[in-house]
KEKE-3310 file (N, C-alpha, C; in steps of 0.2 Angstrom, whole numbers, plus 5000, padded with zeros to 4 digits):
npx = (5418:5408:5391:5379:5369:5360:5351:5351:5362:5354:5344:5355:5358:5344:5345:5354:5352:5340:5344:5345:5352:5362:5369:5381:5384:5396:5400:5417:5416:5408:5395:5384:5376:5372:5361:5355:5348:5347:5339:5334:5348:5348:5338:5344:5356:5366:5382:5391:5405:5413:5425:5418:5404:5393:5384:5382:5384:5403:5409:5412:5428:5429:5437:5458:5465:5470:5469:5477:5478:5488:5484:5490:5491:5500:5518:5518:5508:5503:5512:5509:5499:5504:5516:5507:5500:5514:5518:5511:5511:5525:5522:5517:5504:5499:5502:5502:5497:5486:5486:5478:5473:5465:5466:5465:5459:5461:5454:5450:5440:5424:5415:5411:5415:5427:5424:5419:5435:5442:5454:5452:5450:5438:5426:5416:5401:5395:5381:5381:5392:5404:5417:5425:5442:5446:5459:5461:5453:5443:5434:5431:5418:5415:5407:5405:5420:5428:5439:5452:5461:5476:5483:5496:5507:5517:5525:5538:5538:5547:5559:5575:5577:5564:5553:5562:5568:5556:5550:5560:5560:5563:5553:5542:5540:5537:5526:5518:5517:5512:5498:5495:5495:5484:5472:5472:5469:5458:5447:5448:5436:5427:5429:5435:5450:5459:5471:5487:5488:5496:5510:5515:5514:5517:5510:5508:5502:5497:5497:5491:5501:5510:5518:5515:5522:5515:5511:5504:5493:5484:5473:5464:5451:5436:5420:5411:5396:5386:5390:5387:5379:5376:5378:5379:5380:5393:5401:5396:5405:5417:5421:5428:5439:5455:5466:5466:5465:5472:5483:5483:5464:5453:5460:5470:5458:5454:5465:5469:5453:5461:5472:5467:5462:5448:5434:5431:5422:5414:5425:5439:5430:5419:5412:5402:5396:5384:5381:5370:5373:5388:5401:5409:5419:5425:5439:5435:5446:5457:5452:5438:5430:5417:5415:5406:5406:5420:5433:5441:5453:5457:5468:5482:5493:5501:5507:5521:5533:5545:5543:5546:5545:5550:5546:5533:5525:5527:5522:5508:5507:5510:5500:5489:5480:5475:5468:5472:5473)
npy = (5727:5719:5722:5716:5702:5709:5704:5691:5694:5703:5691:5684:5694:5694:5681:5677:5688:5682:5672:5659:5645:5645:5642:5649:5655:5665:5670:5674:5687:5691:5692:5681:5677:5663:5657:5645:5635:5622:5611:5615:5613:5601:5597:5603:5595:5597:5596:5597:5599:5604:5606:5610:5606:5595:5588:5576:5560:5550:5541:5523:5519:5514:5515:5515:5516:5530:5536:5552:5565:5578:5593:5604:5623:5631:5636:5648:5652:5656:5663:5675:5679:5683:5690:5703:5705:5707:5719:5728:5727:5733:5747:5749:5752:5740:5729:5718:5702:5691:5675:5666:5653:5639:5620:5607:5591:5575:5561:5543:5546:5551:5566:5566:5555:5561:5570:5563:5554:5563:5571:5587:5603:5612:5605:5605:5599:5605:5599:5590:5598:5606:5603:5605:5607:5614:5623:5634:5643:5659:5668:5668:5669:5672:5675:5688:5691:5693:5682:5682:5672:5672:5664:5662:5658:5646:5628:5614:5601:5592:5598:5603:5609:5613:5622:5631:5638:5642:5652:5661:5666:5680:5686:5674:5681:5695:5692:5687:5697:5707:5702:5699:5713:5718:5711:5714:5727:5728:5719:5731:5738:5732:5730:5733:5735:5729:5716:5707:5691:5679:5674:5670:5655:5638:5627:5609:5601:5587:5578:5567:5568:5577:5584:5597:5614:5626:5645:5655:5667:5675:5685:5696:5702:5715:5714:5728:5737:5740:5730:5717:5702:5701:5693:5695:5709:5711:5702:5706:5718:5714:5706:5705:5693:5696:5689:5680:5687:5700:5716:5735:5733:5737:5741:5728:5721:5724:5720:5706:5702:5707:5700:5687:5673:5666:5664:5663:5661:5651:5649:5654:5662:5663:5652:5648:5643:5647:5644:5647:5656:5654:5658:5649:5650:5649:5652:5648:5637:5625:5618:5607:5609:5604:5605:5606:5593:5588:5590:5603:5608:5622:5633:5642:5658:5671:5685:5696:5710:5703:5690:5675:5669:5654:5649:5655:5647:5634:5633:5635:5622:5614:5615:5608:5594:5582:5578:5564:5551)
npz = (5546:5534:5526:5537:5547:5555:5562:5566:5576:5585:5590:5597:5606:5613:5617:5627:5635:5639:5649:5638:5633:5618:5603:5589:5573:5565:5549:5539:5534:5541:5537:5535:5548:5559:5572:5582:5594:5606:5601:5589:5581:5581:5573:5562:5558:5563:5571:5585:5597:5608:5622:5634:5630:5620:5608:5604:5605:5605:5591:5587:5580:5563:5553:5551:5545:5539:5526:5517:5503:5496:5487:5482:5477:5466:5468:5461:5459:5471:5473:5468:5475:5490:5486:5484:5493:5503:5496:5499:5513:5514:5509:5520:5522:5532:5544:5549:5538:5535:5526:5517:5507:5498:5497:5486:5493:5494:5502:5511:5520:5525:5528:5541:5546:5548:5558:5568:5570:5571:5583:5592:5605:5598:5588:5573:5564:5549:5543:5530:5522:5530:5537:5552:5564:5575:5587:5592:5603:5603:5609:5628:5639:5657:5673:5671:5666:5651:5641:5628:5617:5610:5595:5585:5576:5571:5571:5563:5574:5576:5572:5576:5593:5592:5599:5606:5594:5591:5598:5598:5586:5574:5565:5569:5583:5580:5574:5584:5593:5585:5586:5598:5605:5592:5598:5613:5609:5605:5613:5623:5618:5623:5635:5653:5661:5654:5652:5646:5652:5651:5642:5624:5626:5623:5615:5610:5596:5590:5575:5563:5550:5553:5567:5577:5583:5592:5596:5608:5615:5633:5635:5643:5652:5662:5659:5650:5657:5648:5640:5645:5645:5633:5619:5607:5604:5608:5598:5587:5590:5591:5578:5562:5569:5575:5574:5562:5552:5552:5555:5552:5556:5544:5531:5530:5528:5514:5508:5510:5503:5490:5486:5490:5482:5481:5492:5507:5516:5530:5534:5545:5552:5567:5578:5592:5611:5619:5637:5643:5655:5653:5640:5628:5613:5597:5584:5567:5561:5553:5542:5531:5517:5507:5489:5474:5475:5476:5489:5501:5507:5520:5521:5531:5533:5545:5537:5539:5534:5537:5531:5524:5507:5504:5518:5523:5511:5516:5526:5524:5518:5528:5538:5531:5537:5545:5561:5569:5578)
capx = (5413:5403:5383:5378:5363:5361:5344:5355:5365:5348:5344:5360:5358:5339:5342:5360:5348:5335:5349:5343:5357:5361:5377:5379:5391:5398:5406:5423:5414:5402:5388:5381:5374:5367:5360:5351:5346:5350:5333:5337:5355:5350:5334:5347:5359:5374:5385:5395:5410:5418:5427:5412:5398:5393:5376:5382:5389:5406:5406:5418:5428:5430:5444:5462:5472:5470:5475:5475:5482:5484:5485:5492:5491:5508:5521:5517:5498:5504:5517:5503:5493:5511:5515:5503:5502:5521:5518:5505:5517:5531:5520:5515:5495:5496:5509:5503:5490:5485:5486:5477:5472:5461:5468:5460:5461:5457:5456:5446:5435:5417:5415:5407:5420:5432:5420:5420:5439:5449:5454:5454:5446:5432:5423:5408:5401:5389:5377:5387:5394:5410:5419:5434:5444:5451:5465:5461:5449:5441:5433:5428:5416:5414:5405:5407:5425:5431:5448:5454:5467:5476:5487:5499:5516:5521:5532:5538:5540:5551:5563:5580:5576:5559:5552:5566:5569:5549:5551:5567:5561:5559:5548:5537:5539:5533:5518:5513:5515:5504:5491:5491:5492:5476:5466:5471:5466:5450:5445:5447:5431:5421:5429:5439:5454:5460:5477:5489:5491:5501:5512:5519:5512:5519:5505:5509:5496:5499:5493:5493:5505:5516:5517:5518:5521:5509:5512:5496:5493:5480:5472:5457:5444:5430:5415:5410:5393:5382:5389:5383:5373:5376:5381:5377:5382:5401:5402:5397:5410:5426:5422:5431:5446:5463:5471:5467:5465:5479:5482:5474:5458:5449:5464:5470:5454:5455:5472:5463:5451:5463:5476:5464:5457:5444:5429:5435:5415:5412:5434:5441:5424:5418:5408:5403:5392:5380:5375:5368:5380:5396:5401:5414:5419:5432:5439:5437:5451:5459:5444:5439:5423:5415:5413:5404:5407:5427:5434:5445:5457:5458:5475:5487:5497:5500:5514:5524:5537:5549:5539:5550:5542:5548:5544:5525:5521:5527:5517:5500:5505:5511:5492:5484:5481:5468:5473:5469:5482)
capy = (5722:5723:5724:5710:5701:5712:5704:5687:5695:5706:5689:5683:5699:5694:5676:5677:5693:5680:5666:5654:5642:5644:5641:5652:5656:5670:5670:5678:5693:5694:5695:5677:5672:5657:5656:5640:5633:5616:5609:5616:5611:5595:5597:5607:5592:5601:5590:5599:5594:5608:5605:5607:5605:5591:5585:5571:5554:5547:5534:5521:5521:5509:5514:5516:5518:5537:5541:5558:5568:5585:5594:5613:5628:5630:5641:5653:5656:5659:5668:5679:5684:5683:5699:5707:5707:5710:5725:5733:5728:5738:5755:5753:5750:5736:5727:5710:5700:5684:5674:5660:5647:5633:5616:5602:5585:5566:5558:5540:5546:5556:5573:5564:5550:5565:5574:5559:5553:5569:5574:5594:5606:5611:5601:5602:5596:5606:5596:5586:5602:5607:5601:5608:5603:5619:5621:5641:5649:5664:5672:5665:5673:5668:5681:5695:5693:5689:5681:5678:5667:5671:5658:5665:5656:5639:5627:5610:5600:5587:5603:5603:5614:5617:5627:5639:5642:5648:5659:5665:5668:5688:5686:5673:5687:5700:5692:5686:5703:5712:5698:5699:5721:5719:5707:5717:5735:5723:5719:5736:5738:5729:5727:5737:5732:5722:5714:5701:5685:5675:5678:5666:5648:5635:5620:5605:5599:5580:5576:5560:5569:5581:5587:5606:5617:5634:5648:5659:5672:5675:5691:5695:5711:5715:5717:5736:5737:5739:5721:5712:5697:5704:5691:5696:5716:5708:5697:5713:5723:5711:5704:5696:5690:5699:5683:5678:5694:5704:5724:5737:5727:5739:5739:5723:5717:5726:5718:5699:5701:5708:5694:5678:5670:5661:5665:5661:5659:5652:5648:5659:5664:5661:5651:5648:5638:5651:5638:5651:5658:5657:5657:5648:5653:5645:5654:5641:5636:5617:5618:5607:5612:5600:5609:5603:5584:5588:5592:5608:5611:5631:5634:5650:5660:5678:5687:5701:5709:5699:5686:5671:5665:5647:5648:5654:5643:5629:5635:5635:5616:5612:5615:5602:5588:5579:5577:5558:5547)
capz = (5544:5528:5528:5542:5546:5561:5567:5571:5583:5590:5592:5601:5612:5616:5621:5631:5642:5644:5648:5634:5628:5611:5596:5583:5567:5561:5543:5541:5531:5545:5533:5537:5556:5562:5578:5585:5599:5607:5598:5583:5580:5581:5567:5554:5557:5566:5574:5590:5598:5612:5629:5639:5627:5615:5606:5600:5608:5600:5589:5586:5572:5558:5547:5557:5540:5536:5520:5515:5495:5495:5481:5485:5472:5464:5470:5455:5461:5478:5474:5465:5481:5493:5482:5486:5501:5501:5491:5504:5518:5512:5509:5527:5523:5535:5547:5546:5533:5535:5517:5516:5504:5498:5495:5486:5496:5493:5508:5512:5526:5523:5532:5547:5548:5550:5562:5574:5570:5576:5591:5592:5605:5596:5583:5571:5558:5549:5538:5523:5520:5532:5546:5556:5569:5578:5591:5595:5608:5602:5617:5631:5646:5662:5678:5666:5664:5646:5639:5621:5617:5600:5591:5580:5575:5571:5566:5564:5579:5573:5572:5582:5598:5591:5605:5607:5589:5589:5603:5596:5577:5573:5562:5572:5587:5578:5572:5588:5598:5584:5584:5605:5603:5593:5603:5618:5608:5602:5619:5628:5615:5625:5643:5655:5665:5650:5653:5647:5658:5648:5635:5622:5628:5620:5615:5605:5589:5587:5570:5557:5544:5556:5573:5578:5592:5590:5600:5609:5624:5635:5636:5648:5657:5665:5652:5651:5659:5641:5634:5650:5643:5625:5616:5602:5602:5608:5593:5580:5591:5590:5571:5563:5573:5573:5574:5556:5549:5554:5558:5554:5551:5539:5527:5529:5526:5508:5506:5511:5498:5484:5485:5489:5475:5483:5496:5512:5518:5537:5536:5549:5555:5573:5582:5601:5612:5626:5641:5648:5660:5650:5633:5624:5606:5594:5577:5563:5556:5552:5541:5526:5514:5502:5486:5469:5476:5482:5497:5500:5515:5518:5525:5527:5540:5544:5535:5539:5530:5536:5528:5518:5503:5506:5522:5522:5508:5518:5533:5522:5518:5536:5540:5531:5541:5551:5568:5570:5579)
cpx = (5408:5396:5382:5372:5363:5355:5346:5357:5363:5349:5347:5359:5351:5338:5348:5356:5345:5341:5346:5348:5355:5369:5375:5385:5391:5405:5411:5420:5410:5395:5382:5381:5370:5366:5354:5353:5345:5344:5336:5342:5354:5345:5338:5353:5367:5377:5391:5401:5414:5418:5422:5404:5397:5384:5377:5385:5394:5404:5412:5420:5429:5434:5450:5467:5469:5475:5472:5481:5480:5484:5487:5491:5498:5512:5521:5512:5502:5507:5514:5501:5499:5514:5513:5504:5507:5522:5514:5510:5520:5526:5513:5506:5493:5503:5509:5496:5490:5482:5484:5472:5468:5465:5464:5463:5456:5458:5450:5442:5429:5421:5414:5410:5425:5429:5421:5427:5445:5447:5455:5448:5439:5431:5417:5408:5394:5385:5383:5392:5403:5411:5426:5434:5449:5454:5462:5455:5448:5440:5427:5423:5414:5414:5408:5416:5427:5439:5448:5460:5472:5483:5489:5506:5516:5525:5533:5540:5544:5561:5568:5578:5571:5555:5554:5567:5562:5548:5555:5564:5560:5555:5542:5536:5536:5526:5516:5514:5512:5499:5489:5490:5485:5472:5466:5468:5457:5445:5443:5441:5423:5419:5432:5443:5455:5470:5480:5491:5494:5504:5516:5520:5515:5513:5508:5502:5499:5495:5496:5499:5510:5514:5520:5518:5518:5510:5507:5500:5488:5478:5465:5455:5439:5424:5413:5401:5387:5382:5389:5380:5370:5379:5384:5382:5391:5404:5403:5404:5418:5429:5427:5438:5451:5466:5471:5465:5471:5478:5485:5469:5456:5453:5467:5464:5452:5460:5469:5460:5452:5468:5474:5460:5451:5438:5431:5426:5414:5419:5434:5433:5424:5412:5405:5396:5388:5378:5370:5369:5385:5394:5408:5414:5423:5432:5439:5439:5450:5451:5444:5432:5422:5412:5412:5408:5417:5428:5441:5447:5460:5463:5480:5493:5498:5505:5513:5529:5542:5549:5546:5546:5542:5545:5537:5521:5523:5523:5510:5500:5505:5502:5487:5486:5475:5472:5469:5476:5480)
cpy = (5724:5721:5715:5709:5703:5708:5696:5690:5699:5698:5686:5686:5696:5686:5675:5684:5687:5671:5659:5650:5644:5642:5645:5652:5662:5669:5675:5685:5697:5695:5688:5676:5669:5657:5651:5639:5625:5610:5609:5614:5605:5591:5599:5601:5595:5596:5596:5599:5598:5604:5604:5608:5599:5589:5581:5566:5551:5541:5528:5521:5517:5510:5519:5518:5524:5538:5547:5561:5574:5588:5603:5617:5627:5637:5648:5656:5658:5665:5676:5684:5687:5689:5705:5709:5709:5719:5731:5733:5734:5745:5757:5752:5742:5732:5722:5707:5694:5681:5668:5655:5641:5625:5609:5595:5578:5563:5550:5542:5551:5561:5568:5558:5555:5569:5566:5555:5557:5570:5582:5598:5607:5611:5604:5600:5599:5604:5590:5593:5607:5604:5604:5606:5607:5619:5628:5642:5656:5666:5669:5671:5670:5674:5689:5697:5689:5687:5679:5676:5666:5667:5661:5662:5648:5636:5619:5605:5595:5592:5602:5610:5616:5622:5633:5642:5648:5654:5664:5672:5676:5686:5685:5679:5691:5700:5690:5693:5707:5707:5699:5708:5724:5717:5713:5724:5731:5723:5725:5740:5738:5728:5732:5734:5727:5721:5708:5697:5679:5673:5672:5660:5645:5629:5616:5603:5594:5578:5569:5563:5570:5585:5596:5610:5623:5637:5652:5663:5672:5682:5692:5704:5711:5718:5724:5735:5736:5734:5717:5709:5701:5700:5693:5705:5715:5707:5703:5717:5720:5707:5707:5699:5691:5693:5680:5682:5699:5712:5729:5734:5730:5738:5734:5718:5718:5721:5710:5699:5702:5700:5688:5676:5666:5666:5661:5656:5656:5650:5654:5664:5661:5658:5649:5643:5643:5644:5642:5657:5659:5654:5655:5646:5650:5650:5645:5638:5628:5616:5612:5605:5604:5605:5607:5595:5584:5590:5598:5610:5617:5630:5642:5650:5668:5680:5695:5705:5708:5691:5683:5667:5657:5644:5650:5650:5634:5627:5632:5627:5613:5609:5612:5599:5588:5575:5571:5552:5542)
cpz = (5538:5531:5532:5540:5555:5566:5569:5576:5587:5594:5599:5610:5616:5621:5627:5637:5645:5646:5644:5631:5622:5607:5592:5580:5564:5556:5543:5539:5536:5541:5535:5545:5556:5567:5578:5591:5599:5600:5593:5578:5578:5575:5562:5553:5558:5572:5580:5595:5605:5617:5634:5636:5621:5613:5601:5603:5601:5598:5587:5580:5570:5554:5553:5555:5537:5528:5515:5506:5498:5491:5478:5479:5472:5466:5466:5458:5469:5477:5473:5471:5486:5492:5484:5490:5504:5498:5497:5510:5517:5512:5514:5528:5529:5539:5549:5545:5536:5531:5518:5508:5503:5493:5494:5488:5492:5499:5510:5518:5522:5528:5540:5552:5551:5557:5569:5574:5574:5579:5590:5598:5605:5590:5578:5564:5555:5542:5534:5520:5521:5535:5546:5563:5573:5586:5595:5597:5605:5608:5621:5638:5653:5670:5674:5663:5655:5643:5631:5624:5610:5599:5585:5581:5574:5569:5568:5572:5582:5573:5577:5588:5595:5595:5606:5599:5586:5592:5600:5589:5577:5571:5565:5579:5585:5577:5576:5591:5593:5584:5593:5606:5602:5597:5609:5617:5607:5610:5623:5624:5618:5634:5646:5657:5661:5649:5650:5651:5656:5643:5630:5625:5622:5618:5607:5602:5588:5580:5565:5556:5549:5563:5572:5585:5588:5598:5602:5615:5627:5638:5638:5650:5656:5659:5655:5653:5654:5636:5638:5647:5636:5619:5609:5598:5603:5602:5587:5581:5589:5583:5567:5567:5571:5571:5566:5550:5547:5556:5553:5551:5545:5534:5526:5526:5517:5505:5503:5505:5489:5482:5486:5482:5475:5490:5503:5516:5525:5537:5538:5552:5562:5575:5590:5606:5617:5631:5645:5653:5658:5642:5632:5616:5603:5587:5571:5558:5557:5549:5532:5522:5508:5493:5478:5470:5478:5488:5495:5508:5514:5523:5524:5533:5538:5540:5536:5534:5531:5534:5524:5515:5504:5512:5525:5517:5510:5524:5531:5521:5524:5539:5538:5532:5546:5556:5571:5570:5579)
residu = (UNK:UNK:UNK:UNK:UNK:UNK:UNK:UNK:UNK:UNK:UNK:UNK:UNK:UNK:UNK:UNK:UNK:UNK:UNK:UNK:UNK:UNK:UNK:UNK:UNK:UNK:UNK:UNK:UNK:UNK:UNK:UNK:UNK:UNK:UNK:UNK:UNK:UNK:UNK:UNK:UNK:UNK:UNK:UNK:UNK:UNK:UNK:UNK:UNK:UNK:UNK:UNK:UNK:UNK:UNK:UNK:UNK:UNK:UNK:UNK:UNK:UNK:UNK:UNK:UNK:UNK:UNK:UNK:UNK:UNK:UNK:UNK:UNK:UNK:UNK:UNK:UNK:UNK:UNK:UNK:UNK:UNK:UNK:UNK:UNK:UNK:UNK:UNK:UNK:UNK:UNK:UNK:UNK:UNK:UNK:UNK:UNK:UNK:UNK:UNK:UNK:UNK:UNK:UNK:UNK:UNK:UNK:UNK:UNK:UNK:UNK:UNK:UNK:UNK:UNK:UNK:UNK:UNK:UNK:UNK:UNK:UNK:UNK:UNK:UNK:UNK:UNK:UNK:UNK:UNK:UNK:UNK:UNK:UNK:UNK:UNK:UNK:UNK:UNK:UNK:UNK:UNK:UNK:UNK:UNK:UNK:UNK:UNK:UNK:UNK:UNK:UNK:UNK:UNK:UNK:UNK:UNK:UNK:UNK:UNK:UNK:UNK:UNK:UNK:UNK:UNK:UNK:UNK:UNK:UNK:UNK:UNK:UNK:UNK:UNK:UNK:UNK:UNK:UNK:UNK:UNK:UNK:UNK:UNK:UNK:UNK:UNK:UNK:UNK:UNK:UNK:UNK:UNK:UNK:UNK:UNK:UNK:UNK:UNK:UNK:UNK:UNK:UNK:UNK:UNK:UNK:UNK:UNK:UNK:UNK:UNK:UNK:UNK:UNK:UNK:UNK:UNK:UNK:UNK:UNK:UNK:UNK:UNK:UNK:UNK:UNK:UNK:UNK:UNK:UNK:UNK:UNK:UNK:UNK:UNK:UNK:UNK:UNK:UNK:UNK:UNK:UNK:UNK:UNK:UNK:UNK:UNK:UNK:UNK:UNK:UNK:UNK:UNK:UNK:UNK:UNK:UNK:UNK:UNK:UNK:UNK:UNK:UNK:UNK:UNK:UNK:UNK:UNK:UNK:UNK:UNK:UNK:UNK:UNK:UNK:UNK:UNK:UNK:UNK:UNK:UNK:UNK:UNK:UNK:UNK:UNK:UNK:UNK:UNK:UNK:UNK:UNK:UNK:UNK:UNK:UNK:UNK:UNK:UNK:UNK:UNK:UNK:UNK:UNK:UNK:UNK:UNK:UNK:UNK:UNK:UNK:UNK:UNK:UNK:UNK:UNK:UNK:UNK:UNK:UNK:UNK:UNK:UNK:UNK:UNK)
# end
């Protein structure tokens, strides 16, 4: 992680001791943290959305017909960073990247039409500035025991036998047993007695455009006695997220910033809700940014080196979409 803002995540640490709800955001670089407090969130104009937290009541909607443009980079620019990445693969600096992209959209909804429109997990909406609509669990806590959840692999779900051919895929295999490897080396960081308990789930993502099945695990352990009601000291420890990063972090992370052409900025960062008692976390991807008055859908996927050119850069498209049925 590059130079933080270490005296958020004091924070984190001082209000998860005195069990003070809070929410906070870590950028992918980890350089940016926000932490507020229920009060707060609702003064900066942060809109909330998880499983079992929300500070906002739904609203109905008014528009039914969704029409969304995408407007993807060209196989040429991809093929640019794809490369790259490709080039590092092979001489072993890294055994899988995670390459993602910004795509510019037009779509008739605002931010905040989108924010109360989709259905996803967990939701926000923060300011006029972003929203995202994420499917994947970061790391959840509950009586000291922690679990990740990492999501790695997908595909269409329109697909003949698409289920079995996800499970099947080399490739998608490989990339999910080193995305669950890490987690589980990531976690024994922090926990003890860290185990997987359930390997290669299946979950369907119903969306407008295209259905997909996404495949995860669940890896769990007992917090280590010095990150007890640490929310904070946890979060610097496990930054950023194997899952959309890839292995080894440090150099993978070199790689990430040679082949993207863009600033990834709170995409693929994390956020999480503290009640008090537990914490639940989300990575934050299905994300789409507002920038000099457009909108921009940041999309990727991991590659390995059995990586297929048409086949990751149809992944990156795959993944725009606003999941509103």
């Amino acid at each position: 992680m590059l130079k933080s803002d270490y005296s958020n995540f004091d924070r984190m640490d001082e209000l998860s001791q005195q069990k003070v709800p809070f929410f906070f955001m870590v950028d992918f670089l980890g350089t940016k943290v926000e932490v507020y407090t229920e009060s707060e969130l609702i003064d900066k104009n942060i809109f909330v959305d998880f499983q079992n937290y929300k500070n906002v009541k739904p609203q109905d909607a008014l528009i039914t017909d969704v029409q969304m443009k995408s407007y993807p980079i060209s196989k040429t620019d991809y093929r640019e960073g794809f490369d790259k990445v490709q080039h590092n693969l092979k001489l072993g600096n890294s055994y899988l990247t995670n390459y993602t992209c910004k795509t510019e959209i037009e779509i008739n909804l605002s931010l905040k039409e989108i924010f109360f429109l989709s259905k996803a997990k967990y939701k926000v909406l923060y300011q006029d500035q972003f929203v995202f609509f994420s499917p994947e669990t970061f790391v959840e806590i509950v009586n000291n025991e922690i679990f990740t959840h990492p999501m790695k692999g997908t595909i269409d779900a329109s697909k003949e036998n698409a289920v079995e051919v996800l499970k099947n895929d080399i490739k998608e295999k490989a990339e999910h047993y080193t995305v669950v490897d890490l987690l589980r080396n990531d976690l024994s960081m922090v926990a003890d007695e860290v185990k997987v308990n359930e390997f290669q789930r299946i979950d369907f993502i119903k969306t407008k455009q295209k259905n997909l099945y996404a495949m995860s695990s669940e890896i769990s352990g007992k917090l280590k006695p010095q990150f007890r009601s640490k929310v904070g000291s946890i979060m610097r420890t496990l930054l950023p997220a194997g899952s959309i990063l890839g292995a080894p972090k440090p150099k993978t992370l070199e790689i990430v910033l040679e082949a993207e052409t863009y600033q990834r900025g709170f995409y693929t960062g994390v956020c999480g809700w503290y009640d008090g008692e537990k914490l639940d976390s989300c990575v934050m991807i299905r994300f789409i940014e507002k920038e000099n008055r457009k909108l921009y859908f940041k999309s990727g996927g991991g590659i390995t080196h059995l990586s297929n050119f048409a086949d990751e850069y149809q992944e990156m498209k795959n993944k725009i979409y606003v999941p509103i049925h």
